[in-house]
C-alpha positions in Angstrom: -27.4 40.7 9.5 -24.7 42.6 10.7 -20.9 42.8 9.3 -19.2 40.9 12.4 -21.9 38.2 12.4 -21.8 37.7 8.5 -18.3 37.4 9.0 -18.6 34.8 11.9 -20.4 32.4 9.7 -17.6 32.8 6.8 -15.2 31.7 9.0 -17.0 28.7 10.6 -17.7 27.9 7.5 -14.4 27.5 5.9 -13.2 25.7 8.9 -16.0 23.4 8.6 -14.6 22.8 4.7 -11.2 22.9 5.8 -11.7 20.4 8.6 -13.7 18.1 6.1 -10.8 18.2 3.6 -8.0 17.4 6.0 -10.5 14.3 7.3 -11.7 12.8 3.3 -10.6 9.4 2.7 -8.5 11.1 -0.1 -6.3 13.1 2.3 -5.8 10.1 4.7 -4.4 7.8 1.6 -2.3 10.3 0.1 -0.6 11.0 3.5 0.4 7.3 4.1 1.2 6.5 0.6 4.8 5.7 0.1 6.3 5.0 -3.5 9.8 3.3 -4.2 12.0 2.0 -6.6 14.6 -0.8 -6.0 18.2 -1.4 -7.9 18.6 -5.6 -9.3 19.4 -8.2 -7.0 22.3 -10.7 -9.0 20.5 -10.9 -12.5 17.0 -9.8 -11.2 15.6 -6.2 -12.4 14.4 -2.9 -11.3 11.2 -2.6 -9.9 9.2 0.2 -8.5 6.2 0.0 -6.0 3.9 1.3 -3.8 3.3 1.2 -0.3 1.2 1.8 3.0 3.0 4.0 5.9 1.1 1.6 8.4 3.0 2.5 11.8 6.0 4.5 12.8 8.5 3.3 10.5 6.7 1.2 8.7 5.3 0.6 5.4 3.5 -2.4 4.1 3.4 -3.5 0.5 3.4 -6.5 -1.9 6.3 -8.8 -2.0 6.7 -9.4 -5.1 8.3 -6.0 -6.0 11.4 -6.1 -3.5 12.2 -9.8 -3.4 14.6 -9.6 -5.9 15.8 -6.1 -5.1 20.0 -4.8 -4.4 18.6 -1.4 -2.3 15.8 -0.1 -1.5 14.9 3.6 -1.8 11.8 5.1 -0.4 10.2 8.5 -1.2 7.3 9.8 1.4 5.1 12.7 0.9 6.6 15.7 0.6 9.8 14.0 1.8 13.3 13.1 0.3 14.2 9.7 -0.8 15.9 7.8 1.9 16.9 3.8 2.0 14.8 1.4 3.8 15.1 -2.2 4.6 12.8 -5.6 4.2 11.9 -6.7 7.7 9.3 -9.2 7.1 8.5 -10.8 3.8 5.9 -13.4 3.1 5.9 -15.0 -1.0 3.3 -17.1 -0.2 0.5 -13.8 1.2 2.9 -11.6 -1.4 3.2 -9.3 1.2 6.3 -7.3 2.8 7.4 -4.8 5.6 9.8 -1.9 4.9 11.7 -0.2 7.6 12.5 3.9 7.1 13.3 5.9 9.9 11.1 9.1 8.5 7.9 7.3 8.6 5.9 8.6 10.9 2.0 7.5 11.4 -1.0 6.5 14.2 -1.6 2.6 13.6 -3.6 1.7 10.5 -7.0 0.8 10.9 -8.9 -1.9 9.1 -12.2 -2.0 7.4 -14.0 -4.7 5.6 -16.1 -3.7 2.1 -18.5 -5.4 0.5 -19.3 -5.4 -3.6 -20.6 -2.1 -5.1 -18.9 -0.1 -2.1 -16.9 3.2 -3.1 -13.4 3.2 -2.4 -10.2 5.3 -2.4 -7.0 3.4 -4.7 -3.6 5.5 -3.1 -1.6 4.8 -6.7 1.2 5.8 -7.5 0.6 6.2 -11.6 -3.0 8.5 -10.8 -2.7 9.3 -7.0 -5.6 9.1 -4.8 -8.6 8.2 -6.8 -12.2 6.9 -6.4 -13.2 3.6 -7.6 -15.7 1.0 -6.9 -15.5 -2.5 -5.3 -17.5 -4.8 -8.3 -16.8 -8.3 -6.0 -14.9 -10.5 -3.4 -13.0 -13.2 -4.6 -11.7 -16.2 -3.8 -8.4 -16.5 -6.2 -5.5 -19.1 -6.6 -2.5 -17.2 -7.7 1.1 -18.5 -8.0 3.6 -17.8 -5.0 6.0 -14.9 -5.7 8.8 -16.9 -7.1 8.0 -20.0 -6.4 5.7 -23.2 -8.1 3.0 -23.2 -5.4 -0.9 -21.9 -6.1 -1.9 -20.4 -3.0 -5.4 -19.2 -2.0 -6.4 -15.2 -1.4 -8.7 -13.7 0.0 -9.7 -10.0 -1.3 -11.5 -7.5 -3.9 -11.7 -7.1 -7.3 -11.9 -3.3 -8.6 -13.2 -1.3 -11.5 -10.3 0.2 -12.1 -6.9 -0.4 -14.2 -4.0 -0.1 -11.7 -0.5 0.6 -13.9 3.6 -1.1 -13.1 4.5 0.2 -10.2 1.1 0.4 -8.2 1.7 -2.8 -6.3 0.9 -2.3 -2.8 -1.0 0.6 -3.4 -3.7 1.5 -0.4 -7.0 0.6 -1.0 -9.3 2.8 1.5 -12.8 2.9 2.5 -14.8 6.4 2.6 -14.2 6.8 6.5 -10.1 6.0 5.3 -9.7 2.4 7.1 -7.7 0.5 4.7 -9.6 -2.5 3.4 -6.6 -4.0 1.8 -3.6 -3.5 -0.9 -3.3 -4.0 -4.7 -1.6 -7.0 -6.2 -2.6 -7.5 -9.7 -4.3 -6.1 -12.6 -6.2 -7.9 -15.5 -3.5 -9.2 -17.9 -6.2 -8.9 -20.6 -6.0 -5.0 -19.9 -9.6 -4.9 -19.0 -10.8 -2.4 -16.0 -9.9 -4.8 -13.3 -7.2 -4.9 -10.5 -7.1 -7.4 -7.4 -6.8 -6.6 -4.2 -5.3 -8.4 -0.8 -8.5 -8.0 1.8 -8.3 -7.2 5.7 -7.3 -10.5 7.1 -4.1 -11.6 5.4 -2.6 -7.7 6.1 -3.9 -7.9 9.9 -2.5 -11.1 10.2 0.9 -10.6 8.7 0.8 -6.9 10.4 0.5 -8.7 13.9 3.5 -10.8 13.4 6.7 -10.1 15.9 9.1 -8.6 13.4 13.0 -8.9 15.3 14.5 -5.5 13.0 17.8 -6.8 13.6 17.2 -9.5 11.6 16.9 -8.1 8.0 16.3 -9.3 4.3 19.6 -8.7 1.8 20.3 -9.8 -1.5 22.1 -12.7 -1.8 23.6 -12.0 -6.0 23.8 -15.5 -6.0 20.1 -16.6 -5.7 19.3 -12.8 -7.3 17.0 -12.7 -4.5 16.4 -11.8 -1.0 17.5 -13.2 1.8 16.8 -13.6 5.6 20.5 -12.1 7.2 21.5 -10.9 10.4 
């Protein structure tokens, strides 16, 4: 085989491993992952979180992180951190929208998994990780601050997600998002609970008016809806 066509192969070959690399599930989550840490609302506390970059300025992630947040401040990928705002909040599906200029992304796409399907957890605490779905579920939780039990629809994973990994991406192997992170097992077994496909479409496809926007109101120490 001769020199040049030895070499040809080489190089077809590392762009075949370079363009499967850039294309893994893994790359797609860690590009929209979005972390962020909020200042107290009145006497509520700091949080930190995790989100989805899910459109151009966008992110989607759980509610029950910024509800009781003062200021928001977002750090993407490789980016500085920068202030974003609540534009749509939900207690009851625990889920929220964040607006940030810098966020840049083609629309998410959705996937639905089934039990014993590999997936990809975007967290902040381990970054972009395999894990494996073990069942869906059909949970009643408790509405972010409030006394209802609501009904949810999602996943239950093998792994043990860490404070701060709400609203962490949950990927399949192709990288369509099959739904974010909520919850772990308080009994510190290797469990975490995840929001599934139809709530996030659903609360995605809502018409969002970003004039409108969420604020703390000190003297609820929470969020609320404000021009």
């Amino acid at each position: 085989m001769s020199a040049a066509r030895s070499l040809a192969i080489l190089c077809a070959a590392i762009i075949g491993l370079a363009y499967f690399a850039a294309s893994s599930p893994e790359t797609v989550a860690a590009e929209r992952m979005a972390t962020f840490e909020t200042t107290a609302c009145g006497d509520g506390s700091r949080t930190n979180g995790t989100g989805v970059v899910v459109r151009d300025g966008t992110i989607l992630t759980a509610a029950h992180p910024v509800f009781r947040s003062g200021s928001i401040t977002v750090r993407l990928p490789n980016g500085e951190p920068e202030p974003a705002t609540i534009v749509a909040l939900d207690l009851a599906a625990d889920l929220a929208l964040l607006e940030i200029e810098s966020a840049s992304a083609s629309p998410i796409e959705f996937a639905i998994a089934r039990s014993g399907d590999e997936v990809v957890v975007a967290a902040a605490s381990t970054g972009a990780s395999r894990s494996r779905i073990s069942r869906a579920i059909d949970v009643r939780i408790e509405e972010v601050g409030g006394p209802r039990r609501i009904s949810r629809i999602g996943y239950e994973l093998d792994v043990n997600v860490a404070l701060g990994d709400s609203g962490s991406g949950v990927y399949d192997t192709s990288g369509q998002l099959i739904g974010i992170v909520y919850g772990r097992n308080p009994d510190g077994e290797l469990r975490s609970f995840v929001t599934g496909k139809g709530q996030l479409a659903e609360f995605l496809e809502r018409d969002v008016d970003t004039s409108e926007v969420f604020r703390c109101d000190p003297d609820q120490s929470r969020v609320i809806l404000k021009e």
